[in-house]
N, C-alpha and C positions, 0 to 999 in steps of 0.2 A: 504494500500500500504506500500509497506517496501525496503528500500534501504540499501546497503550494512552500512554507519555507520548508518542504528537505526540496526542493527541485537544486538541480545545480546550479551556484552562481557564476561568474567570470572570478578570474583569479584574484582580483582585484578587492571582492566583493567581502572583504573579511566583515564577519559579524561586528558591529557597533560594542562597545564597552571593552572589557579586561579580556583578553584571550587566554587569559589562568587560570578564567573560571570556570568552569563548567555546568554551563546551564541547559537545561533540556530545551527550553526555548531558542536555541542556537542549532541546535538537530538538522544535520542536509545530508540526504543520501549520496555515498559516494560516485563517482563516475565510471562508468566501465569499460572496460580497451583501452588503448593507447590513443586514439584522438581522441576524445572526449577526455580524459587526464591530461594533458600538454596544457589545456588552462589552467591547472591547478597545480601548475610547476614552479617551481619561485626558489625552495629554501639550498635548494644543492648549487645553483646560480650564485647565491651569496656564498656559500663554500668555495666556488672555484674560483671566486676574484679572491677570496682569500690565499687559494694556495698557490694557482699561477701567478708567480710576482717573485717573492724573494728567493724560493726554493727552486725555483725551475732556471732565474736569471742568472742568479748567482753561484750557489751552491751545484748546481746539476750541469751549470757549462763546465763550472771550476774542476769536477768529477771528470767529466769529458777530458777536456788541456790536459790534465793530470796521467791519463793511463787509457785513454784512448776509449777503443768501442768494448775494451773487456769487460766493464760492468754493465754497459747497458741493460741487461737484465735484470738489474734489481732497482730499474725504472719502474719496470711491472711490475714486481714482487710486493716492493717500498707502498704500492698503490691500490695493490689489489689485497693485501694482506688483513688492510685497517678496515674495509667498506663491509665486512658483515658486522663487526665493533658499532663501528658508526648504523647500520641499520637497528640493530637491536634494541641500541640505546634509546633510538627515537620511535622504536615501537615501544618501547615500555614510556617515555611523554606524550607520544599518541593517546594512549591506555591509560595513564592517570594526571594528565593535563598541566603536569610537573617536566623542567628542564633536568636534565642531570644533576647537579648542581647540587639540589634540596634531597635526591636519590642515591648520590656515592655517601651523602650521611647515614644513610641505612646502614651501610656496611660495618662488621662486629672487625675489631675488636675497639671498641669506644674509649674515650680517653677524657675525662674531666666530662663526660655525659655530652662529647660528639666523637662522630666518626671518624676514626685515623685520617680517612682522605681528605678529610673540610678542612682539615690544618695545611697540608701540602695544595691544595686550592688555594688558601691562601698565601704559601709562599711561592705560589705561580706567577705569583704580579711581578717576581723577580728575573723571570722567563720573559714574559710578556713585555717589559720593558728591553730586554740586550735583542730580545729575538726583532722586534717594531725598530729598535733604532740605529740595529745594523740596516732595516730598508731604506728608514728616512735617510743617515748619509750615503745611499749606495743611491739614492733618487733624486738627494740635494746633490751629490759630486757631479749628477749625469747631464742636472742644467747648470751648474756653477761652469763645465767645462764648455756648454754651450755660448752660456751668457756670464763670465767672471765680472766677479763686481770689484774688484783690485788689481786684474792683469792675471791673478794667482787663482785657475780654479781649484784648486787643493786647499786654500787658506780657510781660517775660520770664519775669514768676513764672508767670503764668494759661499764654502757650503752653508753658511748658519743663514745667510739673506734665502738661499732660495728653504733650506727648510722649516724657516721663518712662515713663509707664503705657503707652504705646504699645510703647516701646522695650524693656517687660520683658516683656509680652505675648510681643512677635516672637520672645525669645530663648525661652520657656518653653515655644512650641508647637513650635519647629522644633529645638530642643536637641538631639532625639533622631535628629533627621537621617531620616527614614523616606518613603518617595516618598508611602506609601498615605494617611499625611497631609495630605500638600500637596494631591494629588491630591483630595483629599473636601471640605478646607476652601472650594478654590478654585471645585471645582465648585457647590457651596452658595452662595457671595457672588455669582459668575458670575449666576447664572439670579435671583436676587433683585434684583440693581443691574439687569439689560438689562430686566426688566419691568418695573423701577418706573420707569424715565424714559423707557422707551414707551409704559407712562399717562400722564407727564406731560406728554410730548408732544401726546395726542389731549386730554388735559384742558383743556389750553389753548385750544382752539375755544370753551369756552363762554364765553371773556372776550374782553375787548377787544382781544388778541391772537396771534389767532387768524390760524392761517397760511392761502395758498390753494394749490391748483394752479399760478398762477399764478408764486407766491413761488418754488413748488419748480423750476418749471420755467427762469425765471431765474438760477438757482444751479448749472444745468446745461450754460450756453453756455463755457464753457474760456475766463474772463476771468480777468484776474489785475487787482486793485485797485492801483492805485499807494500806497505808503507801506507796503505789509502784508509786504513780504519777509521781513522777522524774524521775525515771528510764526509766515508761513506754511511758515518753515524749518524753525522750532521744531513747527510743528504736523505736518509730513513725518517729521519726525525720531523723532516720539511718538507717533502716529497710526498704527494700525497697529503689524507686528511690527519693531522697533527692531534695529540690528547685537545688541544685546542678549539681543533674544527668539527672534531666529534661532538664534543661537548658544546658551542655554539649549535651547532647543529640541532641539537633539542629543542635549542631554543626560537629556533629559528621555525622549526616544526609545527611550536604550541602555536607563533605568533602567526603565524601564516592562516592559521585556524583550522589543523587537521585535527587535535584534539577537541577545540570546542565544537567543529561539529560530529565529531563521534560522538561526543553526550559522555555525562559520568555513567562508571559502570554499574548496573542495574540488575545484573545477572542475567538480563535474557540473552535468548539466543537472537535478537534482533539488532541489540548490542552489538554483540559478534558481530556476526555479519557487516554490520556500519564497521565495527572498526578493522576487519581484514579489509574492508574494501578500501579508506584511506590509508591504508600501512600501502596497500596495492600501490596507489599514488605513491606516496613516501618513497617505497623501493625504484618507480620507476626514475622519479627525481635521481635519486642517490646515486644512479646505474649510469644517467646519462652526466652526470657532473663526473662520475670518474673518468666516464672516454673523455671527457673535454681535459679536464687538467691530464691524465697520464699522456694523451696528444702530443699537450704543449711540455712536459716533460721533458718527452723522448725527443720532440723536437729541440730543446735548449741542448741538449745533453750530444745530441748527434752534432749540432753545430761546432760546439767545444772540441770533440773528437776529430772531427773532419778537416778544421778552418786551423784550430792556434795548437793540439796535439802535432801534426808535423813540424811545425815553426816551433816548438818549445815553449809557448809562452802559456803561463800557469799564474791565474790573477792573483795578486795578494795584496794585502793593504790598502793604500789609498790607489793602486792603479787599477781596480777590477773593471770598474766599468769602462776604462780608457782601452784596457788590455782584451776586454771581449769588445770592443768596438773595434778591433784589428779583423774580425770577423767578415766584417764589410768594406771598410776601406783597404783589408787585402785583395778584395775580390771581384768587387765593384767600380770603388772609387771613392776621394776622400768627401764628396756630396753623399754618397751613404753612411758617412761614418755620423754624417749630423742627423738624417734622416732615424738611425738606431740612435741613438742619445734621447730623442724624443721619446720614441716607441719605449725606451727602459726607463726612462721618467713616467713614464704613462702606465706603465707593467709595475713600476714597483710601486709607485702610490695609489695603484689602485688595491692593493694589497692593504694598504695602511686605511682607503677608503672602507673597506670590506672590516677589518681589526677593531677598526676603533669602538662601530657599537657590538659586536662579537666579544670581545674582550672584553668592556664596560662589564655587558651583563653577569658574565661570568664571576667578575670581583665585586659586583652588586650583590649577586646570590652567595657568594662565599662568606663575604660579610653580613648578609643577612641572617644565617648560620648560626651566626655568634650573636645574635642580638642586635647589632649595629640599627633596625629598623625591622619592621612588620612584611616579610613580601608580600602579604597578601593582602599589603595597603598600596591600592593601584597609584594613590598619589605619592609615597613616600618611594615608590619604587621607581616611577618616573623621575624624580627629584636625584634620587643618588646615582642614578644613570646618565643625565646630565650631566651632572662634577663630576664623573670619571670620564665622560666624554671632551670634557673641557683640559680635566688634571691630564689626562693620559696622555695625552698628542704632546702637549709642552712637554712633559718628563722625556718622552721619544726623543724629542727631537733636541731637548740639552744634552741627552746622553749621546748625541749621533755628531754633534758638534765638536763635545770633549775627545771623546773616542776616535780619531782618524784611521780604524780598518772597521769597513763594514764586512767584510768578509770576516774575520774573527767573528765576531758581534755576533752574526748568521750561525755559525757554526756552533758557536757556542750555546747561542738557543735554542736549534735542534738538538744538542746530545740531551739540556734538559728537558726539552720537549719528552724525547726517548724515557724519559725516566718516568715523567708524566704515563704519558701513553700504557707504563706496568700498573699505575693504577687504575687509569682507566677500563685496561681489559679487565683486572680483576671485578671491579663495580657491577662492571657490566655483564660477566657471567654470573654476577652474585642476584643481581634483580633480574634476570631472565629465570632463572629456575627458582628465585624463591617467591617474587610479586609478580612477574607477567602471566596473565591469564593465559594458559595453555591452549584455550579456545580459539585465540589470535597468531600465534608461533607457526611455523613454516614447514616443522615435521625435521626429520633424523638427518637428513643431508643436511640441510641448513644449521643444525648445531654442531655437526658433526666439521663445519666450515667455520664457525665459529668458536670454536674452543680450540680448533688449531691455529685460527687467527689471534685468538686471545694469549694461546703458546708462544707464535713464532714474535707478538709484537716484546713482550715478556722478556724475553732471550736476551733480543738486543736493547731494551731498556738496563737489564742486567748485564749485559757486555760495556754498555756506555757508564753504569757505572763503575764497574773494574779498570775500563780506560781512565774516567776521569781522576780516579785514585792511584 
């Protein structure tokens, strides 16, 4: 049976009031097939402007330079490892109208009466800050060297003006806190950054640099290069959906309004049904943002291998973006090398565009945790999502100032990222088998993908801490 509100909206059409809440008067039958879901696509669009940007620019060409087409396989691995973590989690915010966030406190064993993981939540804002402001100076270097405001693109005046202008940007389009925003921005930089450096990729056959079958298929055997473990920690950590974008992700889920129009759960089987059928949505989202970002991945990664791998050149410190811009003015000509300066200013702040209210939430909710404020006072939660949208950009972008290698900075916040990510998987096989309704779950292969993904992310969260020590 179907009444005028469950008819399907436009994507656009999120229900009026708090999307946390769950009200039965917010009720819409999901949509069925694959055209009739592409309206109600949105939340994996804001993940991919998150992840294509600093991971794929920086870290995944720098992988490339470094050792050529031998890793290229754990472009896919890196990417395809995290997306049943990531589905899970936001079937279990689907199912009780709750981010991750408020759900890794569930997890035993408790400590002063919260969850282990709400403590390391909040010392993620420590992540969150080196991992943001290795992009801002890797986005300030890329116009300072277009447009130096002292002669010196490298100086503190030329990067701290332009990530100056970055920083008031971020806070002027997201100020207003609106999903439908984020939502349109990110979709727009998404589809412009993934086409343009998979022409760049096929462009490069008519130069001297030109990849084969041969290259690609090499980069396919499951080697691992000796010397590259940091990188390749740092490139696991960022490559792909990060503990970060997992977890936005939920959030990005509620607000979109897959939870409120499933309805709270009621035990019927009519329930059910509503809510496999937007998880349906959810999954198709999540499916189509990995080909988008692991695309643009494997795209940065083959350029690096291709282009500055024969030449020797391996970015580091303040020359990264000078040193992958050899890319095109090797190939091209020095009119492309300003043409990519843009495109990498435009890739990496769109990354910071995509972060800032993703991250907000996350340290809204973590703080909420602890008392700081009521989440489930719509106005105190708007309010503190604000100041961290306002605090968070300036901290970024002092620290990207101070700091002159945004390559460190990067790398450093994937290995923590990586360490994030072991608690993530655990959270997340802990609310799938002990609070998700069994009624909604995907059956024995899909956990059976999922506990090995929650395995393999584990591992290397545990290798990156043994390196880091």
């Amino acid at each position: 049976m179907s009444s005028p509100h469950h008819a399907p909206q436009p994507a656009h059409a999120i229900a009026e009031g708090d999307p946390y809440v769950l009200d039965p008067s917010k009720i819409r039958e999901p949509p069925q097939g694959w055209a009739p879901s592409m309206r109600f696509l949105g939340p994996g669009m804001i993940t991919s402007a998150a992840v294509v940007g600093s991971g794929e620019l920086i870290t995944a060409t720098t992988l490339g330079a470094r050792v050529g087409f031998i890793l290229l396989w754990l472009v896919f691995v890196s990417t395809f490892v995290k997306v049943a973590v990531q589905i899970e989690l936001a079937r279990w915010s689907i199912s009780t109208g709750q981010p991750g966030i408020p759900g890794y406190d569930h997890v035993p064993p408790k400590i002063l009466g919260r969850g282990w993981i709400s403590y390391l939540a909040i010392l993620m804002f420590l992540q969150f800050v080196t991992s943001q402001a290795g992009v801002f100076g890797a986005a300030g270097l890329a116009l300072a060297i277009l447009m130096p405001i002292d002669g010196d693109p490298t100086s503190a005046a030329s990067v701290g003006f332009w990530v100056l202008v970055m920083v008031a940007i971020a806070i002027a389009i997201h100020f207003s806190n609106r999903y439908g925003i984020v939502e349109r921005v990110s979709t727009v930089l998404v589809v412009l950054v993934t086409f343009a450096v998979v022409v760049m990729v096929f462009g490069i056959q008519v130069t001297p640099f030109a990849w084969t079958a041969g290259d690609l298929a090499s980069g396919m055997t499951f080697q691992l290069a000796a010397g590259t473990m940091g990188v390749a920690l740092g490139m696991f950590g960022l490559t792909g959906v990060g503990a970060g974008e997992i977890t936005s992700y939920s959030f990005w889920c509620v607000e979109k309004g897959y939870a409120a129009w499933t309805g709270p759960n009621d035990g019927s089987d009519e329930w059910a049904e509503r809510a496999r059928g937007w998880i349906s949505v959810m999954k198709k989202d999540a499916w189509i943002s990995w080909v988008i970002y692991t695309l643009s991945t494997a795209a940065f990664y083959i350029l690096g291998a291709a282009v500055l791998r024969p030449q020797n050149l391996a970015p580091t410190g303040n020359d990264v973006i000078r040193v992958i811009s050899r890319i095109f003015t090797d190939t091209v000509g020095e009119w492309a090398g300003v043409v990519f300066l843009v495109f990498a200013a435009v890739a990496l702040f769109k990354t910071i565009l995509a972060n800032v209210p993703s991250l907000s939430r996350q340290i809204a909710a973590a703080l909420a945790i602890f008392g700081a404020f009521d989440w489930a006072d719509a106005s105190a939660r708007a309010r503190w999502m604000r100041v961290l949208m306002v605090v968070m950009p300036i901290m970024w972008g002092v620290l990207a100032v101070i700091v002159s290698s945004p390559l460190q900075l990067v790398i450093l916040g994937g290995i923590l990222n990586a360490l994030y990510l072991m608690a993530v998987s655990i959270a997340t096989l802990y609310l799938s088998f002990t609070e998700t309704d069994r009624r909604i779950k995907d059956g024995s292969l899909f956990t059976v993908y999922l506990v090995v993904s929650a395995i393999a992310v584990f591992a290397v969260g545990t290798i990156a801490l043994v390196d880091m020590f």
